[in-house]
MMTF fields as JSON, N, C-alpha, C and O atoms, coordinates in Angstrom:
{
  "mmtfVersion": "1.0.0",
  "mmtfProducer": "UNKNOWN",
  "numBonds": 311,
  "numAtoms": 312,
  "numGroups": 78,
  "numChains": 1,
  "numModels": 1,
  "chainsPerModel": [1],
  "groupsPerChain": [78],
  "chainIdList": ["A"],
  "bondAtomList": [4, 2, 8, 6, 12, 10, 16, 14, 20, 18, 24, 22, 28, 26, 32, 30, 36, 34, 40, 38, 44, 42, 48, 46, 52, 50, 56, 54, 60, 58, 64, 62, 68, 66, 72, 70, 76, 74, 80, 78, 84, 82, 88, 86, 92, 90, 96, 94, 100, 98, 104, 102, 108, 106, 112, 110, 116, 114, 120, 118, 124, 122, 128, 126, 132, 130, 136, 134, 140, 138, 144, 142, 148, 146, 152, 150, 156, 154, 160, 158, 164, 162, 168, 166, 172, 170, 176, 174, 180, 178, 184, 182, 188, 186, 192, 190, 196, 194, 200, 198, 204, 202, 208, 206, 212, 210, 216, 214, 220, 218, 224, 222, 228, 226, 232, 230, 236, 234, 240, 238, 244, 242, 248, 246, 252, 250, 256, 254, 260, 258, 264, 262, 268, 266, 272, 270, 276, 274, 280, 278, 284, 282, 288, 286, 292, 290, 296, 294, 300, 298, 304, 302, 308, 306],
  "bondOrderList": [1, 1, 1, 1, 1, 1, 1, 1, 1, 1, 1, 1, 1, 1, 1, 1, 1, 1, 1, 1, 1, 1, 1, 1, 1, 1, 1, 1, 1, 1, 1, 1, 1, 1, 1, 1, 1, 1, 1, 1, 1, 1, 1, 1, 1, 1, 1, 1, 1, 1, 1, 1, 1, 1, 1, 1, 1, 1, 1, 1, 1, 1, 1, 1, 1, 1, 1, 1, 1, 1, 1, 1, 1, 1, 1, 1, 1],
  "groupList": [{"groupName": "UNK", "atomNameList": ["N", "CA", "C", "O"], "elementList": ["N", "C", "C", "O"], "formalChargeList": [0, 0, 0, 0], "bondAtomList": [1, 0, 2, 1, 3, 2], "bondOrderList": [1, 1, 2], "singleLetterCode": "X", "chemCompType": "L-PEPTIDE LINKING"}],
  "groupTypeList": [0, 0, 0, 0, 0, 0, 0, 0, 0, 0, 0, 0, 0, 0, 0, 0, 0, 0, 0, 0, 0, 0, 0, 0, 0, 0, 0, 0, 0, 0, 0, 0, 0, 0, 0, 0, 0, 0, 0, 0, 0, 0, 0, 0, 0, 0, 0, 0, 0, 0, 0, 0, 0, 0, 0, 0, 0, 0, 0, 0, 0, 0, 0, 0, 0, 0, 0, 0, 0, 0, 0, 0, 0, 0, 0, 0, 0, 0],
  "groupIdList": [1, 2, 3, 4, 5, 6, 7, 8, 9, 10, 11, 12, 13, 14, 15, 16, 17, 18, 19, 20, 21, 22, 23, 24, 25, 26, 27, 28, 29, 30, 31, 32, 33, 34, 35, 36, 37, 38, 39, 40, 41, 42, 43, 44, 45, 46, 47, 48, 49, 50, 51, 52, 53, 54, 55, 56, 57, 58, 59, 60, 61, 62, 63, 64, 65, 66, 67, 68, 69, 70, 71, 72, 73, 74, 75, 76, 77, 78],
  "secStructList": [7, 6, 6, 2, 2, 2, 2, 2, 2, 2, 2, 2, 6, 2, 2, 2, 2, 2, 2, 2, 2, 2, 2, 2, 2, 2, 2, 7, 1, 1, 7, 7, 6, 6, 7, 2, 2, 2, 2, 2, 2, 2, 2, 2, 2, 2, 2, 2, 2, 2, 2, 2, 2, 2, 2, 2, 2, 2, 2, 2, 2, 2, 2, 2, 2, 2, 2, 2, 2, 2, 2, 2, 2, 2, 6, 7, 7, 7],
  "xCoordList": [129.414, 129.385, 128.549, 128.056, 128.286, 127.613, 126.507, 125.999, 125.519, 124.424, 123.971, 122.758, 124.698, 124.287, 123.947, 122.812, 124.472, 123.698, 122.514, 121.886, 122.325, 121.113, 119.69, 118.649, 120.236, 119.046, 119.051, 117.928, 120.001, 119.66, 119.05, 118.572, 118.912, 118.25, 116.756, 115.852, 116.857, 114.985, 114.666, 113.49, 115.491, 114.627, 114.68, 114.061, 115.314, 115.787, 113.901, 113.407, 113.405, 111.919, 110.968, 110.186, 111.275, 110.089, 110.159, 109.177, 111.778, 111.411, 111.793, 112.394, 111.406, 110.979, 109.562, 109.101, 109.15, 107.566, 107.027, 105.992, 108.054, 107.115, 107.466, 106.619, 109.166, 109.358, 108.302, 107.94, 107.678, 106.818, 105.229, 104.615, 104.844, 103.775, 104.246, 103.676, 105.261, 104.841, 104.941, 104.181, 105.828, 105.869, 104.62, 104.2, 103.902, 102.568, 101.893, 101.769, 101.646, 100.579, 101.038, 100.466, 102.168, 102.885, 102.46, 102.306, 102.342, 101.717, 100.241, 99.907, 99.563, 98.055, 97.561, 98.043, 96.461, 96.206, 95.273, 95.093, 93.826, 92.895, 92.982, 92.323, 93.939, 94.347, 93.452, 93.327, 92.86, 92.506, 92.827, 93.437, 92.242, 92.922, 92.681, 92.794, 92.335, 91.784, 92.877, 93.265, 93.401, 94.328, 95.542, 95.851, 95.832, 97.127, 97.707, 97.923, 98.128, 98.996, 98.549, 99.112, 97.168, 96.243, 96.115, 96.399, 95.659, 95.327, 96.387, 96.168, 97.282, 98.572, 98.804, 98.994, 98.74, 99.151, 98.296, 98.972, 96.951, 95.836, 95.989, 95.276, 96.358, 96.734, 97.725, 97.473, 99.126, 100.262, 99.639, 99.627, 99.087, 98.438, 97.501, 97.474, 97.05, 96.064, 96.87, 96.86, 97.624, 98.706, 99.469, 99.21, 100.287, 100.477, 99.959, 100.817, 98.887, 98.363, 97.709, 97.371, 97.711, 97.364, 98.482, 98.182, 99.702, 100.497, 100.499, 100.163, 101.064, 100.532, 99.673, 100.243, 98.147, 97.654, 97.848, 97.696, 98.263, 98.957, 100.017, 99.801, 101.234, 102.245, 101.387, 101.448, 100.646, 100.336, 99.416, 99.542, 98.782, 97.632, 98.994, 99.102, 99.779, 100.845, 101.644, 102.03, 101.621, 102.204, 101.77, 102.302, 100.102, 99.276, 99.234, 99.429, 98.986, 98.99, 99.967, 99.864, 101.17, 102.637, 102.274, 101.072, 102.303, 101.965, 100.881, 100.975, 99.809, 98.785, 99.772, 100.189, 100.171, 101.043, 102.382, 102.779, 103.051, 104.093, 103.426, 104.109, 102.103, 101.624, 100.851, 100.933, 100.295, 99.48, 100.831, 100.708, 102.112, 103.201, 103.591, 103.824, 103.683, 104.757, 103.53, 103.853, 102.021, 101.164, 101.226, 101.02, 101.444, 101.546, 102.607, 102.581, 103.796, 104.901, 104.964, 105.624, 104.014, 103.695, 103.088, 103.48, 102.058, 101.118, 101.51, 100.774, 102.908, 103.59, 104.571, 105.645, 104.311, 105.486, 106.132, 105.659, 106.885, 107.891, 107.596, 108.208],
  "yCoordList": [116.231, 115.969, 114.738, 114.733, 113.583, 112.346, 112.916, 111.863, 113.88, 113.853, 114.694, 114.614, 115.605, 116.055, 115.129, 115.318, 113.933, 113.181, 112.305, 111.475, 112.682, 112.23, 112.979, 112.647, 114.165, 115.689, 115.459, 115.279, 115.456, 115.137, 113.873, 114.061, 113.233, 112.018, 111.908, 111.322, 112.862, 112.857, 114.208, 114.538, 114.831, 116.62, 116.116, 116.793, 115.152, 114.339, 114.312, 114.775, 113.15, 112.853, 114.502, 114.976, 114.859, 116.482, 117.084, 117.232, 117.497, 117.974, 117.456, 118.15, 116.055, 115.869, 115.338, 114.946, 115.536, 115.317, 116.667, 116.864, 117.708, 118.989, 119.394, 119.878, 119.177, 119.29, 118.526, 119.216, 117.32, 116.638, 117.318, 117.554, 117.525, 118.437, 119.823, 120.18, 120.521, 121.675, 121.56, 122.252, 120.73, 119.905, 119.94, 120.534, 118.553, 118.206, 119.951, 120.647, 120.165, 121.51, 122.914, 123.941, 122.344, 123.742, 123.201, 123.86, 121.575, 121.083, 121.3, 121.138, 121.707, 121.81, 122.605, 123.727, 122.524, 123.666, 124.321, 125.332, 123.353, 124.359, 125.503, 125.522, 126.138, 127.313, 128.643, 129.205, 128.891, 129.684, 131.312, 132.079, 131.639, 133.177, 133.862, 134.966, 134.015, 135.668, 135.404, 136.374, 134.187, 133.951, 132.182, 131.197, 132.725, 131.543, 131.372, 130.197, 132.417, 132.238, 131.137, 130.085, 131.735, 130.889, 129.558, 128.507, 129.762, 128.083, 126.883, 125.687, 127.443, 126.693, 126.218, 125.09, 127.299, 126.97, 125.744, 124.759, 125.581, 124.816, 123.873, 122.967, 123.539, 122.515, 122.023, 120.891, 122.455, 121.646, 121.125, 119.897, 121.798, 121.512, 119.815, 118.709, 120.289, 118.728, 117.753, 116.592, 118.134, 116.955, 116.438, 115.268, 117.063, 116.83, 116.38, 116.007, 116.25, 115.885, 114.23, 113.343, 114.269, 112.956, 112.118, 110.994, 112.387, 111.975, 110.86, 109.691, 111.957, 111.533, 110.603, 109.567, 110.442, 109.884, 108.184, 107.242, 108.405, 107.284, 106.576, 105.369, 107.06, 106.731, 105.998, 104.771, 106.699, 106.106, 104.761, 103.686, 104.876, 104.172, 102.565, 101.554, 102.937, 101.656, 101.073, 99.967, 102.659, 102.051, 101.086, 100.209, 101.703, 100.506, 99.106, 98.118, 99.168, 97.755, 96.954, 95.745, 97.755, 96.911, 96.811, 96.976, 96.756, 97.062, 95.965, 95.264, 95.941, 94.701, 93.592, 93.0, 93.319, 92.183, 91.932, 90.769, 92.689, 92.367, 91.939, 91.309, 92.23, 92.041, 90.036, 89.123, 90.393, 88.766, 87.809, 86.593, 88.349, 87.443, 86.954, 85.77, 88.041, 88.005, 86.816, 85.632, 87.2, 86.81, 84.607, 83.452, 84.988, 83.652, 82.852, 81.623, 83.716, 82.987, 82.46, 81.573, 83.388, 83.238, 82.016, 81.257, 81.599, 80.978, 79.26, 78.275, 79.435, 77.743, 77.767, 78.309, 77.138, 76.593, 75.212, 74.081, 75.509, 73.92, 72.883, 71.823],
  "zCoordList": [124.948, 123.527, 123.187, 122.059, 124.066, 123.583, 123.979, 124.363, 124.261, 124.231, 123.181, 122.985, 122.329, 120.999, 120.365, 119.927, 120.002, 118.733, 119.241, 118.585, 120.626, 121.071, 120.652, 120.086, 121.247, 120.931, 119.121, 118.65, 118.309, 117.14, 116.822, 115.704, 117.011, 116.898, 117.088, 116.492, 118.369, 118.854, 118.077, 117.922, 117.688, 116.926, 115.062, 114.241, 114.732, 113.245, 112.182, 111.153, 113.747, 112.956, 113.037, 112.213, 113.907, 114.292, 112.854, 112.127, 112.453, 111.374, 110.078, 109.258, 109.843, 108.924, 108.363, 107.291, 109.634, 109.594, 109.138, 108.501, 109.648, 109.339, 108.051, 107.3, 107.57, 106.255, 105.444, 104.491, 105.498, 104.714, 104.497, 103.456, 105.962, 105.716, 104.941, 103.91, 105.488, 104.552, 103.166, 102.488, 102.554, 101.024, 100.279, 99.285, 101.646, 100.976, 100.831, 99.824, 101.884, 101.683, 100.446, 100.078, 100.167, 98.999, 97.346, 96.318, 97.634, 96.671, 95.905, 94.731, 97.004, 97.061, 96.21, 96.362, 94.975, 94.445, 94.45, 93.772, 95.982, 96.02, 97.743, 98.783, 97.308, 98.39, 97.909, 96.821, 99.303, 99.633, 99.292, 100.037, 97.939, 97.749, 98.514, 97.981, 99.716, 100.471, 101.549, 102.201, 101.79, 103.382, 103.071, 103.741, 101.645, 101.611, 102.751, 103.051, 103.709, 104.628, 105.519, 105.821, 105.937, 106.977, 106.523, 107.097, 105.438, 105.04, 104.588, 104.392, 104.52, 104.677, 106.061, 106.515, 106.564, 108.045, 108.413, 108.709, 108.461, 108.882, 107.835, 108.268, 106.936, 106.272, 106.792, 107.204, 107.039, 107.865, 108.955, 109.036, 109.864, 111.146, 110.862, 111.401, 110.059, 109.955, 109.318, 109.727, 108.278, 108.107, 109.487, 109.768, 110.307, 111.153, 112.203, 113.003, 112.558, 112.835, 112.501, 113.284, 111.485, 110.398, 110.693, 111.093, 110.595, 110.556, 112.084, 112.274, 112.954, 114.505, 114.657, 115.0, 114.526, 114.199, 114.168, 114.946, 112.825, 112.047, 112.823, 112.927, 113.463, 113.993, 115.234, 115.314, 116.131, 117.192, 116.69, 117.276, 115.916, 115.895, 115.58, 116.275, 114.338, 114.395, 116.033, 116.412, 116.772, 117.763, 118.654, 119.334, 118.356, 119.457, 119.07, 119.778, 117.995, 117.025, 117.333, 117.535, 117.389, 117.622, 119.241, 119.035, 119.829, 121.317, 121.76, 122.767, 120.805, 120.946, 120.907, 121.903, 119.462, 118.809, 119.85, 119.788, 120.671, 121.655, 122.945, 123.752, 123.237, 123.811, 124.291, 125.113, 123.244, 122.964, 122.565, 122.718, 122.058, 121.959, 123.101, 123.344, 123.961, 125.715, 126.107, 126.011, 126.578, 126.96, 125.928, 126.3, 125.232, 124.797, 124.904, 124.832, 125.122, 125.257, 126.943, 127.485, 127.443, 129.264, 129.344, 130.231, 128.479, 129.365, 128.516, 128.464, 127.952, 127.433, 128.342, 128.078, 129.616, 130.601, 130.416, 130.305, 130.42, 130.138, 130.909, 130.78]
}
């Protein structure tokens, strides 16, 4: 039982990243009349994608910044 609210926890962000993309893309009003289906689809896809993106690119950033902190807090010896 304590590892269900684990699996929920890590499946929580998946879909609400995808709830957000499909949102954004239902919003959209220059869709494709010959293949709505398709072009929805390839619209979530690149949102999602975007998204990703985004997340990592903050992650590295944070990752620099913990980085040059540790590294600075290293190189002041008492």
């Amino acid at each position: 039982m304590t590892k269900l609210p684990l699996i929920l926890a890590a499946l929580l962000p998946l879909c609400l990243t995808s709830a957000c993309a499909e949102l954004a893309c239902s919003a959209r009003t220059d869709v494709d009349p010959y293949d709505p289906l398709l072009d929805k689809q390839r619209c979530v896809e690149q949102v999602e994608k975007n998204m990703a993106d985004k997340e990592r690119a903050k992650r590295e950033a944070e990752n620099k910044r913990v980085k040059a902190a540790l590294a600075d807090a290293m190189s002041k010896k008492p």
